[in-house]
Backbone as XML, in Angstrom:
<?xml version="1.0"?>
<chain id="A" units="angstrom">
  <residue number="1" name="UNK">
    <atom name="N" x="122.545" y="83.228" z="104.014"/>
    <atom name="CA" x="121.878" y="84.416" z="103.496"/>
    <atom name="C" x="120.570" y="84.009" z="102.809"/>
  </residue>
  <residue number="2" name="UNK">
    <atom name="N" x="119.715" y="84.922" z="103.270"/>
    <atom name="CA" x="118.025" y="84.065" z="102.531"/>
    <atom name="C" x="118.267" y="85.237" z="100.847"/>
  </residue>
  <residue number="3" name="UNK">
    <atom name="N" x="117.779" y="84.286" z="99.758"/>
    <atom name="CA" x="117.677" y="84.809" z="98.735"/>
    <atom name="C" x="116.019" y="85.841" z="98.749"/>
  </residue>
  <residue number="4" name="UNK">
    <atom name="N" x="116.082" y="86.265" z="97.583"/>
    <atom name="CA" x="115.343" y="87.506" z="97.366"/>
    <atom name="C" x="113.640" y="86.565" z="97.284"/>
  </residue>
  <residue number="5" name="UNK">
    <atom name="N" x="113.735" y="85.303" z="96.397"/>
    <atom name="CA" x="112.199" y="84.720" z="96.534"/>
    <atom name="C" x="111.907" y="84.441" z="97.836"/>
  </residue>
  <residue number="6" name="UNK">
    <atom name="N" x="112.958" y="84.206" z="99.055"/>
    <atom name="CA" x="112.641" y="83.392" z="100.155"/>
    <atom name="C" x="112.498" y="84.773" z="101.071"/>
  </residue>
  <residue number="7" name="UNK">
    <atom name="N" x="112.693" y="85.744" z="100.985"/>
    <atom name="CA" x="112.253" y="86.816" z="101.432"/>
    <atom name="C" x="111.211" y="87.397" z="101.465"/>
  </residue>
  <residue number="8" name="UNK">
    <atom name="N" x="110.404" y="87.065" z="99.492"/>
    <atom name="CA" x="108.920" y="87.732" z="99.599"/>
    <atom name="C" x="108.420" y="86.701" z="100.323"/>
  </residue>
  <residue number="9" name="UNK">
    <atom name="N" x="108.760" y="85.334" z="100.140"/>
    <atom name="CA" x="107.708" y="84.682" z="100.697"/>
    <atom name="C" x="107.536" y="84.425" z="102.382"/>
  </residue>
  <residue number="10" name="UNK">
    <atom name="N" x="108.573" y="85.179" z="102.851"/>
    <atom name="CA" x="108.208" y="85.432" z="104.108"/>
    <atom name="C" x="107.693" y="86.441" z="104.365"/>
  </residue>
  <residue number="11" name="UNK">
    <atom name="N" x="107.683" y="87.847" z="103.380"/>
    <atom name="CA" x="107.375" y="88.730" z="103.627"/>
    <atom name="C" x="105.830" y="88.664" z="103.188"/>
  </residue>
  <residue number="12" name="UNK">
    <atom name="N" x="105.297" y="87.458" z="102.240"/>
    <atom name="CA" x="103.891" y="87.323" z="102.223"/>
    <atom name="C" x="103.004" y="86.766" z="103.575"/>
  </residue>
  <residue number="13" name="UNK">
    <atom name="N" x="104.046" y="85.483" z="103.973"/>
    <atom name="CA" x="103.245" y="85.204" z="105.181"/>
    <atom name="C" x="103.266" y="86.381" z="106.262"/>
  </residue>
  <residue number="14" name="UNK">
    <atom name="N" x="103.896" y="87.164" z="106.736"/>
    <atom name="CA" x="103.432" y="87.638" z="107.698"/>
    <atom name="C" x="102.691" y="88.864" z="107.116"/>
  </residue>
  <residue number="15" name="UNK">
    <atom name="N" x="102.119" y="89.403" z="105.953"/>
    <atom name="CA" x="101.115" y="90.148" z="105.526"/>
    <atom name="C" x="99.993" y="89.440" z="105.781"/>
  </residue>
  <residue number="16" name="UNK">
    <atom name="N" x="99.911" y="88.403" z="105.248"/>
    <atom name="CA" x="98.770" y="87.203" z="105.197"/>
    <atom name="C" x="98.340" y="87.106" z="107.185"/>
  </residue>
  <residue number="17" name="UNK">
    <atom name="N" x="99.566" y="86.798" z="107.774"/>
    <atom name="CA" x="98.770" y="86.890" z="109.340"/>
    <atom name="C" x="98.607" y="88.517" z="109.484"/>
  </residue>
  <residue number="18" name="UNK">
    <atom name="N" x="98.833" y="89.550" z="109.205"/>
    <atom name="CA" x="98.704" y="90.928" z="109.402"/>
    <atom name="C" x="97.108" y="91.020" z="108.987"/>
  </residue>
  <residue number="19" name="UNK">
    <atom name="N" x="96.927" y="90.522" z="107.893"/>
    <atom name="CA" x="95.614" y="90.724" z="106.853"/>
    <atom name="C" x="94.602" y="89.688" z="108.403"/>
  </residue>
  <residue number="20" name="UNK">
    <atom name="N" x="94.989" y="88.875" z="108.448"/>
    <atom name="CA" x="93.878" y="87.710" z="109.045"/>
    <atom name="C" x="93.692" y="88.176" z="110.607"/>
  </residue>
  <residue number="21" name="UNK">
    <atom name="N" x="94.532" y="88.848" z="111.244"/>
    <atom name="CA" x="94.400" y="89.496" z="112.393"/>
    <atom name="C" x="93.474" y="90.582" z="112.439"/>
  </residue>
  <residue number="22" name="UNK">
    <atom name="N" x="93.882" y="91.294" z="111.321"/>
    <atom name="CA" x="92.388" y="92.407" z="111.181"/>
    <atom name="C" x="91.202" y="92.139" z="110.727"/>
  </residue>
  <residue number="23" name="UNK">
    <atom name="N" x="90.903" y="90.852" z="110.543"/>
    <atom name="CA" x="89.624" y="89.672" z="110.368"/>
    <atom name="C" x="89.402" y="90.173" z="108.852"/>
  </residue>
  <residue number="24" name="UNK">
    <atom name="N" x="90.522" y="90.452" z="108.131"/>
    <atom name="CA" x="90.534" y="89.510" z="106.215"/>
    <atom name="C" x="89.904" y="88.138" z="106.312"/>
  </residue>
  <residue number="25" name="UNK">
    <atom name="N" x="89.557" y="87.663" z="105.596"/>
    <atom name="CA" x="89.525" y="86.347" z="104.799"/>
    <atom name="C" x="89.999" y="86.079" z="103.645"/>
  </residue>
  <residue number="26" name="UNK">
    <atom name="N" x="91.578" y="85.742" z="103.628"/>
    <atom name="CA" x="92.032" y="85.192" z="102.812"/>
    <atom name="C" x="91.645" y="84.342" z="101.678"/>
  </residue>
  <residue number="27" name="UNK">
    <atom name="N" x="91.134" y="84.817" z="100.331"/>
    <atom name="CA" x="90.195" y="83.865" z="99.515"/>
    <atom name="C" x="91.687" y="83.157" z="98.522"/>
  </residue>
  <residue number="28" name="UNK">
    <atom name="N" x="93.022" y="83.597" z="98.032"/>
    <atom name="CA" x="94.014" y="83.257" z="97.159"/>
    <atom name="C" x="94.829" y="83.966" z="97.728"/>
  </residue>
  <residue number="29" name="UNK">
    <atom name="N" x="96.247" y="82.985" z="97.617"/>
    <atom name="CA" x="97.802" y="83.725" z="97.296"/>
    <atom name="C" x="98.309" y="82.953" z="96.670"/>
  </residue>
  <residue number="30" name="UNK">
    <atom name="N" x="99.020" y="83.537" z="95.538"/>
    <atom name="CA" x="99.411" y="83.524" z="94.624"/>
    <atom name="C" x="99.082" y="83.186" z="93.257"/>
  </residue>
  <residue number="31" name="UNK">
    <atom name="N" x="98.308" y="84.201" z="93.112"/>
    <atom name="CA" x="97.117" y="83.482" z="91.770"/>
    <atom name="C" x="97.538" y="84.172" z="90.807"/>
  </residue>
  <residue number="32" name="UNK">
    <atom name="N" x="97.693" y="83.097" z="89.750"/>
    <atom name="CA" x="98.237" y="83.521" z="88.402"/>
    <atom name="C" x="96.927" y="83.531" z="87.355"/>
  </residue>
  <residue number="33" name="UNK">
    <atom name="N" x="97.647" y="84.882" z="86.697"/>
    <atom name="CA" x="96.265" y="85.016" z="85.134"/>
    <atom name="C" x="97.852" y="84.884" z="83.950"/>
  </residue>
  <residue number="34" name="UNK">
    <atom name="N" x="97.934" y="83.789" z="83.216"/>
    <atom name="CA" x="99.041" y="83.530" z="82.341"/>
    <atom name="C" x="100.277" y="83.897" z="83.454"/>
  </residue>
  <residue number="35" name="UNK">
    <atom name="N" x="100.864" y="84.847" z="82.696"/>
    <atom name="CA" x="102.672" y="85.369" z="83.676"/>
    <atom name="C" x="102.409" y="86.351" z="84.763"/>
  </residue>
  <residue number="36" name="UNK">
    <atom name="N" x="100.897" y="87.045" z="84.858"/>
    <atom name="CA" x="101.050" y="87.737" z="85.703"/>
    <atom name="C" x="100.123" y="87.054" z="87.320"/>
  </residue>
  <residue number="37" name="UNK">
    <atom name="N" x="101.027" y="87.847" z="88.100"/>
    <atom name="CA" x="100.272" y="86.861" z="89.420"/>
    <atom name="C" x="99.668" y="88.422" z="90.556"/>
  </residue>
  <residue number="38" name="UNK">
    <atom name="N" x="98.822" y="87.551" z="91.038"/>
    <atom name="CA" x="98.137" y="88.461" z="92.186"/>
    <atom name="C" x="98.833" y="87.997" z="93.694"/>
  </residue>
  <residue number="39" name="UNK">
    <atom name="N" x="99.518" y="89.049" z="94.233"/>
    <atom name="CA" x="99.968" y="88.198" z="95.707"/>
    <atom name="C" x="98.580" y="87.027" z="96.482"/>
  </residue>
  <residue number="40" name="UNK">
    <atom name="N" x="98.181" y="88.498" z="97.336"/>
    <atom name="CA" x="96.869" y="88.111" z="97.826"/>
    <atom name="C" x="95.738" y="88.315" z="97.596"/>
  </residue>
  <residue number="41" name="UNK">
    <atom name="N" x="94.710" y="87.947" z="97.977"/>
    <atom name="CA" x="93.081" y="88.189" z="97.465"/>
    <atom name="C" x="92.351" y="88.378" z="98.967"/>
  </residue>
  <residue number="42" name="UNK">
    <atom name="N" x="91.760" y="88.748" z="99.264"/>
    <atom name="CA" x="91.043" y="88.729" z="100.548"/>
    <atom name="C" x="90.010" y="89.332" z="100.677"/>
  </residue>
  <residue number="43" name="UNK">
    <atom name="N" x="88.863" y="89.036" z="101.133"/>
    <atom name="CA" x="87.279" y="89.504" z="101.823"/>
    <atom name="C" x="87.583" y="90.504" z="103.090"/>
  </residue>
  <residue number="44" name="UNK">
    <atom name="N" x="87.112" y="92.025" z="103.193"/>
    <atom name="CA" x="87.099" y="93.128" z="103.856"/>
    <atom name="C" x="85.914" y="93.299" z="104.233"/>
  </residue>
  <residue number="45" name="UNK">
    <atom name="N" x="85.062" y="92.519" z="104.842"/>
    <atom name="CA" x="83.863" y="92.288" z="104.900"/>
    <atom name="C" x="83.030" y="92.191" z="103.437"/>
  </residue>
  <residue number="46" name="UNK">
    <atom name="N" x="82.289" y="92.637" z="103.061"/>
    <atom name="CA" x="82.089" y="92.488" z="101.678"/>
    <atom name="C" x="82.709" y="93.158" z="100.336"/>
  </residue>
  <residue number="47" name="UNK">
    <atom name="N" x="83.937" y="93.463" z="100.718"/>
    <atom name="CA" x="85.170" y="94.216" z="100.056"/>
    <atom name="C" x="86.339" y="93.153" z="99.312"/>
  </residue>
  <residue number="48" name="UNK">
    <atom name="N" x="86.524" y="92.602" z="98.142"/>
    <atom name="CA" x="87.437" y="92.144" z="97.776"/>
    <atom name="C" x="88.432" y="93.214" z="97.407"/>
  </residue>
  <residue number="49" name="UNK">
    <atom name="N" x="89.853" y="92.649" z="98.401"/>
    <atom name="CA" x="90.688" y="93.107" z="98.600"/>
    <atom name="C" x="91.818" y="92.905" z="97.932"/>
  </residue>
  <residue number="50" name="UNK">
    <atom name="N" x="92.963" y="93.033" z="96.643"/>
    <atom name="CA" x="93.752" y="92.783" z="96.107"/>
    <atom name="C" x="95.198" y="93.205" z="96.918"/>
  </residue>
  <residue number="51" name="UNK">
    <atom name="N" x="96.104" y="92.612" z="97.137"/>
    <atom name="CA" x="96.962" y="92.695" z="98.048"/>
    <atom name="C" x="98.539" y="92.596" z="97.239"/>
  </residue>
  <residue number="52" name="UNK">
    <atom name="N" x="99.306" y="93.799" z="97.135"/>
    <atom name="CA" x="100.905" y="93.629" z="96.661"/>
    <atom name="C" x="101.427" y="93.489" z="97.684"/>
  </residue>
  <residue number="53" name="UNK">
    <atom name="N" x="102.449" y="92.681" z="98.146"/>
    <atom name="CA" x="103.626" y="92.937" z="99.127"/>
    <atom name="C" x="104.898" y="92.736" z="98.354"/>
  </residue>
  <residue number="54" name="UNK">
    <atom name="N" x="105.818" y="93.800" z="99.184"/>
    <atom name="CA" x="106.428" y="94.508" z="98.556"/>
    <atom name="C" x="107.842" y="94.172" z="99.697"/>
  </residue>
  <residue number="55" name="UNK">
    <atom name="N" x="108.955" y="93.594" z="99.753"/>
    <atom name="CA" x="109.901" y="93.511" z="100.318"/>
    <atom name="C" x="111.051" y="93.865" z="100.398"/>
  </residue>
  <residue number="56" name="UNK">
    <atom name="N" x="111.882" y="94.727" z="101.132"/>
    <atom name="CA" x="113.156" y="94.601" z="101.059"/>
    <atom name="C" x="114.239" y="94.191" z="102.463"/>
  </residue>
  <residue number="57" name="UNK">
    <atom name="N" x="115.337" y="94.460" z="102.162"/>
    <atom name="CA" x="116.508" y="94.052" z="103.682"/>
    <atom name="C" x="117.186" y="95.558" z="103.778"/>
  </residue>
  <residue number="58" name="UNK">
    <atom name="N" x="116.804" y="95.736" z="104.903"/>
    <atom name="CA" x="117.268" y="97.048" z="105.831"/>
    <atom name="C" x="116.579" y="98.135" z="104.305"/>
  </residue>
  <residue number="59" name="UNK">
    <atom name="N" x="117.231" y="99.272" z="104.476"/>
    <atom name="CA" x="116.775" y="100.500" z="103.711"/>
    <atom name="C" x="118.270" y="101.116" z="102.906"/>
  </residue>
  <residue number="60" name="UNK">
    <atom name="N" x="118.217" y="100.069" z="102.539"/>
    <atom name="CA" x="119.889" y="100.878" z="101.373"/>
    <atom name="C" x="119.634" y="101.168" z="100.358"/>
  </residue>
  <residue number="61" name="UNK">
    <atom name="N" x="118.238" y="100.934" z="99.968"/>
    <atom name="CA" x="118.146" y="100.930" z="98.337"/>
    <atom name="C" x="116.393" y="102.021" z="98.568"/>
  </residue>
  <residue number="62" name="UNK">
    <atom name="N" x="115.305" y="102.335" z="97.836"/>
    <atom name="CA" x="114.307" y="102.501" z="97.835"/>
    <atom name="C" x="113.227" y="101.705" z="98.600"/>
  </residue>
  <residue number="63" name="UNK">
    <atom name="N" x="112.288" y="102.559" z="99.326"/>
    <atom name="CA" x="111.379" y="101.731" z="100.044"/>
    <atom name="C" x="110.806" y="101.397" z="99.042"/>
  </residue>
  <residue number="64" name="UNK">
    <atom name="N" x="110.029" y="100.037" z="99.370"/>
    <atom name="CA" x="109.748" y="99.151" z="98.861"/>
    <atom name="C" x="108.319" y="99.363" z="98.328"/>
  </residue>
  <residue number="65" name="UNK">
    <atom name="N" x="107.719" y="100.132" z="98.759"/>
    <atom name="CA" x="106.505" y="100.434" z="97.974"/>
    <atom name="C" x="106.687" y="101.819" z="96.354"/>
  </residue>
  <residue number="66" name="UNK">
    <atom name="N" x="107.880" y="101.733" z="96.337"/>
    <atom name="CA" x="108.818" y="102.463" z="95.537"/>
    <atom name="C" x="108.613" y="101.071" z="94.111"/>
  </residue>
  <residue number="67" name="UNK">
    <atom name="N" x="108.497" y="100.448" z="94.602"/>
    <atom name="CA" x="108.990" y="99.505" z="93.661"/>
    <atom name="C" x="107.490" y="99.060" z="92.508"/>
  </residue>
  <residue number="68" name="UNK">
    <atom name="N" x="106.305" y="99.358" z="92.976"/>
    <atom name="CA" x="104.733" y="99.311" z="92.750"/>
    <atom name="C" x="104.625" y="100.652" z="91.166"/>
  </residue>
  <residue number="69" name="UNK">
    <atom name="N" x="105.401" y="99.930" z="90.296"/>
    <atom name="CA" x="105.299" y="101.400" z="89.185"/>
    <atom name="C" x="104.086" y="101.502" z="88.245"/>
  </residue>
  <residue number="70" name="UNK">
    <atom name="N" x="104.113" y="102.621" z="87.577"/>
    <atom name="CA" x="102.430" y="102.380" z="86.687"/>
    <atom name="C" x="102.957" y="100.939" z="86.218"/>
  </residue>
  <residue number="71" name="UNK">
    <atom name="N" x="103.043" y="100.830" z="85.353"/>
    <atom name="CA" x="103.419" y="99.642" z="84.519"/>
    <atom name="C" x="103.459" y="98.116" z="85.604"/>
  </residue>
  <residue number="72" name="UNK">
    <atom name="N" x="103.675" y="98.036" z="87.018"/>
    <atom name="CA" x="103.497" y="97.203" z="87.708"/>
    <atom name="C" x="101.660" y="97.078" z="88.558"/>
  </residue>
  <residue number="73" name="UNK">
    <atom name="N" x="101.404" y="98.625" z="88.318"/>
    <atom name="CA" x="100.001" y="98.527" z="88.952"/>
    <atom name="C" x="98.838" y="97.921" z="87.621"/>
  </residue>
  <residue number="74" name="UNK">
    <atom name="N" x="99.370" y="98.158" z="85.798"/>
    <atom name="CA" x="98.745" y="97.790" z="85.123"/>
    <atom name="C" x="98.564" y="96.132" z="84.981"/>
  </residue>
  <residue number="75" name="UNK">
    <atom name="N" x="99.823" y="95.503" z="85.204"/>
    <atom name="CA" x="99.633" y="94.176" z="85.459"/>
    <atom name="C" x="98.835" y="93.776" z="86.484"/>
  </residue>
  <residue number="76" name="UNK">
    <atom name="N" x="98.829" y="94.641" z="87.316"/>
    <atom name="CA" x="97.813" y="93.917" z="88.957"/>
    <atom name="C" x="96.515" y="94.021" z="88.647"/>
  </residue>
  <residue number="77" name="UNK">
    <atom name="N" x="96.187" y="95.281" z="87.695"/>
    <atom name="CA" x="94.511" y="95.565" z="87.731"/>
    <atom name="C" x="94.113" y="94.423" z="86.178"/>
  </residue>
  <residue number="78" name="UNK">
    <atom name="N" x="95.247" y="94.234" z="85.659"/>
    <atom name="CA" x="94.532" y="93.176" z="84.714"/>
    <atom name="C" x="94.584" y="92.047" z="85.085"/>
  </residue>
  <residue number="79" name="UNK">
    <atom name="N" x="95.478" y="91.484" z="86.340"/>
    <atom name="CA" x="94.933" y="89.998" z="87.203"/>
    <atom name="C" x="93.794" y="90.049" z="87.657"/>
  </residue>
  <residue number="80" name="UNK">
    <atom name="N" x="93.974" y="91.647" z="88.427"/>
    <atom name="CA" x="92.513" y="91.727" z="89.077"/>
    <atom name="C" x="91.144" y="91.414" z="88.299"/>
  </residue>
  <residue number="81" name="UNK">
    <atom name="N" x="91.611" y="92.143" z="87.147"/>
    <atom name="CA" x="90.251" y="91.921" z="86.140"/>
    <atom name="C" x="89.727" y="90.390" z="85.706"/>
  </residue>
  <residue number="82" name="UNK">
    <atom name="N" x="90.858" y="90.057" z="85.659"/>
    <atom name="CA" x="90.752" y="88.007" z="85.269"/>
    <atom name="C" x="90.087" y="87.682" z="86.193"/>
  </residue>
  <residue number="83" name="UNK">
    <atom name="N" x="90.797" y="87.850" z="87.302"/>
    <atom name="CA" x="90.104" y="87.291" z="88.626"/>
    <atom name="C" x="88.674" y="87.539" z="88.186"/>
  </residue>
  <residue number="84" name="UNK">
    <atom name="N" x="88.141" y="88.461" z="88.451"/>
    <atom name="CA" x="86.679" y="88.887" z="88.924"/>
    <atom name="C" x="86.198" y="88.290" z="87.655"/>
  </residue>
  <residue number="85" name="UNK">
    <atom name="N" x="86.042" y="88.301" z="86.486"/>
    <atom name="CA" x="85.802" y="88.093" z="85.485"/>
    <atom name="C" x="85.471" y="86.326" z="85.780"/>
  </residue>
  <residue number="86" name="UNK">
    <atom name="N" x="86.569" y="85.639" z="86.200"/>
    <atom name="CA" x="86.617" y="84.336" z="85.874"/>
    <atom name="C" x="85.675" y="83.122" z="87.125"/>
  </residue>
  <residue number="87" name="UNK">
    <atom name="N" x="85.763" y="84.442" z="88.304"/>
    <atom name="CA" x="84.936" y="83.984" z="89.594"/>
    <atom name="C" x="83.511" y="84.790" z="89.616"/>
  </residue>
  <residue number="88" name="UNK">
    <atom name="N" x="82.999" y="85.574" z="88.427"/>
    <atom name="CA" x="81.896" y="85.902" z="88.085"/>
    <atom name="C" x="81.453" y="87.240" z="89.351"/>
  </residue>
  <residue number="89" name="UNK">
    <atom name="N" x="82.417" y="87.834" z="89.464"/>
    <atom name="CA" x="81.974" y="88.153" z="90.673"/>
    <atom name="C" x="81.465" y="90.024" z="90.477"/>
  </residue>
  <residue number="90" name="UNK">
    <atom name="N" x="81.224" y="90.563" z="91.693"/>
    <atom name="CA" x="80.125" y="91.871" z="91.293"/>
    <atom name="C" x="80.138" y="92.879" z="92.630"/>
  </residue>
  <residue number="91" name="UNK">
    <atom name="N" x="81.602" y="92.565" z="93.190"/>
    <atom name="CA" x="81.459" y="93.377" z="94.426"/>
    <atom name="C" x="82.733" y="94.529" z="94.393"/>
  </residue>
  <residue number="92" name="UNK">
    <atom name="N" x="82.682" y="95.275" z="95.369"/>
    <atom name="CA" x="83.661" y="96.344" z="95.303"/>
    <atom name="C" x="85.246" y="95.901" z="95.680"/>
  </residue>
  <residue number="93" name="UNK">
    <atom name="N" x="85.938" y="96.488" z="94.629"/>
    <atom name="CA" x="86.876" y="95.783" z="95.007"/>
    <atom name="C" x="88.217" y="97.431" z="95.419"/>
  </residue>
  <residue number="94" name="UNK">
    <atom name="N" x="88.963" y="96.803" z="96.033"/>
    <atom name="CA" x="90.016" y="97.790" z="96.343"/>
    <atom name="C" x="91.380" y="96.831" z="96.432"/>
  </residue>
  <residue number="95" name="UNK">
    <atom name="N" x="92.824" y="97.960" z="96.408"/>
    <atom name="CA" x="94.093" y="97.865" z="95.507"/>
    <atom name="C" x="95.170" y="98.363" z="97.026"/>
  </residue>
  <residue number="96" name="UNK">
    <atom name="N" x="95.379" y="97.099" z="97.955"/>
    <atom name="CA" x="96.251" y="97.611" z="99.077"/>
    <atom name="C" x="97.907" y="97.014" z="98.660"/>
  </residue>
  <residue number="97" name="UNK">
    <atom name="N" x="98.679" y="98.023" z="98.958"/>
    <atom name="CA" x="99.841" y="97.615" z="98.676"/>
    <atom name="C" x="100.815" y="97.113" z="100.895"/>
  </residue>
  <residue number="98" name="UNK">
    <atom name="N" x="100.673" y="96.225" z="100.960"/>
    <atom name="CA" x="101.963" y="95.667" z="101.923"/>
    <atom name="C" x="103.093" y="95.903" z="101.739"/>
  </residue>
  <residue number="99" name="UNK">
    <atom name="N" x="104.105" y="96.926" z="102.748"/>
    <atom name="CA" x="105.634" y="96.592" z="102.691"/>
    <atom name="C" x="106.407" y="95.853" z="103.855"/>
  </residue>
  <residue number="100" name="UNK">
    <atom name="N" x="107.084" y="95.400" z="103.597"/>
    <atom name="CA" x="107.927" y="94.409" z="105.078"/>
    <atom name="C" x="109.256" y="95.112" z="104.943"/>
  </residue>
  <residue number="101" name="UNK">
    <atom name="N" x="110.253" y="95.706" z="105.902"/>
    <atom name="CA" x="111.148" y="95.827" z="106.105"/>
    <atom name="C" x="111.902" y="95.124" z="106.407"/>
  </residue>
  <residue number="102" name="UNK">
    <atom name="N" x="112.801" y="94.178" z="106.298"/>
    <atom name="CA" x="113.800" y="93.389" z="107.499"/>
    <atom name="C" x="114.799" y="94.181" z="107.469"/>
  </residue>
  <residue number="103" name="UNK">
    <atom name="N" x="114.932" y="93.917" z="109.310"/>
    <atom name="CA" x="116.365" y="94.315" z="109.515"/>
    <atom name="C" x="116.899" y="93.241" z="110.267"/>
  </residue>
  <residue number="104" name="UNK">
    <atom name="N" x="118.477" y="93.446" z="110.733"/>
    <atom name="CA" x="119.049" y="92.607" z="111.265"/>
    <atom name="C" x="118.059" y="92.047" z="112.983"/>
  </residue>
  <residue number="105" name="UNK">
    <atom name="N" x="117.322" y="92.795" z="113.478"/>
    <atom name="CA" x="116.620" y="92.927" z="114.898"/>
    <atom name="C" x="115.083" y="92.396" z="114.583"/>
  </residue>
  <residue number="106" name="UNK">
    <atom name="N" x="114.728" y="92.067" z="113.123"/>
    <atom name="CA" x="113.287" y="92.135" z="113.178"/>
    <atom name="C" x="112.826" y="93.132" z="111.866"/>
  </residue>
  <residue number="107" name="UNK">
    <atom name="N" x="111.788" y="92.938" z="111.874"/>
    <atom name="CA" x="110.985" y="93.930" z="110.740"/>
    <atom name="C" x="109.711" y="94.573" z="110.980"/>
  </residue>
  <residue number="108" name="UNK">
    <atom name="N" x="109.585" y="95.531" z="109.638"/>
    <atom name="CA" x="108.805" y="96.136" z="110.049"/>
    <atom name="C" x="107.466" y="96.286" z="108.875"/>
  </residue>
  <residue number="109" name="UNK">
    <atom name="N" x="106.434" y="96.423" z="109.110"/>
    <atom name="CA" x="105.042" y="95.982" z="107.889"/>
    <atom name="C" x="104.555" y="97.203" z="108.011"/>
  </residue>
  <residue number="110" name="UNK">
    <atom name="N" x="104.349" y="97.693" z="107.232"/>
    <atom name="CA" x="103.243" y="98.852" z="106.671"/>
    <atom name="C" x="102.443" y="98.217" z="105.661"/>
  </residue>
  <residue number="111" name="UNK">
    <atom name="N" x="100.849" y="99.036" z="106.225"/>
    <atom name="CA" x="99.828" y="98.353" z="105.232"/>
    <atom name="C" x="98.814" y="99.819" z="104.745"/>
  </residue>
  <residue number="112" name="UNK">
    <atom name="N" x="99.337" y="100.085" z="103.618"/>
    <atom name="CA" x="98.663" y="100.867" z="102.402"/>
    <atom name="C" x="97.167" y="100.860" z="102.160"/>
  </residue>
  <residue number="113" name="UNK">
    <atom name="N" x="96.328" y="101.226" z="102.599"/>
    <atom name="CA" x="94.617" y="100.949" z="101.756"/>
    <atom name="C" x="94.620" y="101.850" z="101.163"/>
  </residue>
  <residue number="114" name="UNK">
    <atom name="N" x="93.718" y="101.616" z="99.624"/>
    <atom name="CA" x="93.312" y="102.030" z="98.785"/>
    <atom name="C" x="94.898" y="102.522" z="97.943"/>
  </residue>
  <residue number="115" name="UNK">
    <atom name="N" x="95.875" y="101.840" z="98.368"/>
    <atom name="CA" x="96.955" y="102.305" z="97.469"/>
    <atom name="C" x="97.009" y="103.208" z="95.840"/>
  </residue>
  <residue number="116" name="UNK">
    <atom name="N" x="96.257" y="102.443" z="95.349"/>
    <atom name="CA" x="96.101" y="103.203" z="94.165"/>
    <atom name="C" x="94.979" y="102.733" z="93.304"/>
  </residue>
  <residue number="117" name="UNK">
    <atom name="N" x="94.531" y="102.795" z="92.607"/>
    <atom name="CA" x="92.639" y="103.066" z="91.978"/>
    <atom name="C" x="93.191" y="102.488" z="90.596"/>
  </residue>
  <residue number="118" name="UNK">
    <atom name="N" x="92.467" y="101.534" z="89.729"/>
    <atom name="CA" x="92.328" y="101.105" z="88.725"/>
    <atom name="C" x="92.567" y="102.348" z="87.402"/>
  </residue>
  <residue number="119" name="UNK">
    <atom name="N" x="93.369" y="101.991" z="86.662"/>
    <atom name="CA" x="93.166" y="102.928" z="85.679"/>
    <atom name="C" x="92.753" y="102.795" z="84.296"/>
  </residue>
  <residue number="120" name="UNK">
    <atom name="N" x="92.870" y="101.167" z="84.264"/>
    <atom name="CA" x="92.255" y="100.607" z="82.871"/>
    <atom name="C" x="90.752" y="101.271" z="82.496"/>
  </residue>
</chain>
């Protein structure tokens, strides 16, 4: 049985090839500001892209973008803020949330743009 970390982190790589197929450029995964971490980071042509993925096994419980609460989007926009802050940076940025489904046959990825807008 794969545990719950070995799940996101499969459920990151195949966001990460999802993201790079639609010609992202992957700039970070898994970047930490203190305890809080940013999945992915990625270039949308001149769009820095902040990336949640969001995992679960089959659908017994809440989809998984269920799981993205205020209080989880406030931690993301204050990585986000470190980030930009600490790489000096000055471009537009946007907030996509990734979900991966597994099921017993395979899974399934939905990809969110503009998931939800900064509120700090």
């Amino acid at each position: 049985m794969v545990s719950t970390r070995e799940l996101g982190e499969i459920a990151e790589g195949l966001a990460q090839q999802h993201l790079v197929k639609l010609g992202y450029e992957i700039v970070a995964t898994n970047w930490y500001y203190g305890h809080l971490e940013l999945d992915i980071l990625a270039m949308d042509g001149e769009e820095l892209v902040i990336v949640e993925v969001k995992a679960r096994s089959g659908l017994r419980y809440e989809h998984p973008s269920e799981a993205v609460t205020n209080t989880k989007i406030k931690r993301i926009v204050e990585a986000a803020d470190a980030y930009i802050i600490e790489n000096d940076l000055d471009i537009d940025t946007r907030f996509d949330i990734i979900t991966v489904i597994f099921f017993k046959q395979g899974h399934e990825l939905e990809h969110f743009k503009d998931a939800f807008y900064p509120t700090m």
